[in-house]
N, C-alpha and C positions, 0 to 999 in steps of 0.2 A: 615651622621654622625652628630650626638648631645650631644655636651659635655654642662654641667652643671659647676657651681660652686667649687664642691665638685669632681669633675674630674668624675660623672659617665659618661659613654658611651654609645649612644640608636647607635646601627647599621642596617642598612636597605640594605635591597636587597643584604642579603650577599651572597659570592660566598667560595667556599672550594680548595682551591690549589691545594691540596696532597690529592684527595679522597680516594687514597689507606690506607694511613698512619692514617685518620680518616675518615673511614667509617660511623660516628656515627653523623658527621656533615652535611652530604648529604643532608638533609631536613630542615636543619636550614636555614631561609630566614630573622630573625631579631633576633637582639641580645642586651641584658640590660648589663653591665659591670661594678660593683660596683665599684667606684672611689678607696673605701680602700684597693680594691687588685689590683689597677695598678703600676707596676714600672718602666714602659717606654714607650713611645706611641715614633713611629719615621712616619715621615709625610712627604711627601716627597716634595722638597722645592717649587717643581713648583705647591704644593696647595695653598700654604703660601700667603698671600695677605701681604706682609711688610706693605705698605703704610698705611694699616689699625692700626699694630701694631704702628708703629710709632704715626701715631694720636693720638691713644689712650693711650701712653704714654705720649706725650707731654699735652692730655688734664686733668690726672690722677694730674703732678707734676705738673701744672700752681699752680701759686699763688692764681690764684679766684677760680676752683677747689676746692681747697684745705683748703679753709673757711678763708685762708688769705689777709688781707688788707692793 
């Protein structure tokens, strides 16, 4: 999975759950997702790398960051 800036979504090697339910997905193998029509993306926490998020918050609000002196 590839998220951009703008919340789009490129997904790869995808797999269909419910092929009863959409049968029309069976051959889908990647997938583009325009950011403007997402309203929830849930992820499940054991993908979640924190330590990276924390980094990157802490490098975001640093004072030198942040163009301040």
């Amino acid at each position: 999975m590839i998220v951009d800036q703008y919340l789009n979504i490129k997904l790869t090697n995808v797999s269909v759950v419910n092929k009863d339910k959409y049968p029309q997905l069976t051959s889908l193998k990647n997938c583009f997702i325009r950011g403007s029509v997402v309203r929830y993306v849930q992820i499940n926490p054991n993908d979640v790398d924190t330590e990276l998020l924390q980094d990157a918050t802490r490098k975001e609000y640093s004072p030198v960051a942040g163009g301040e002196k």
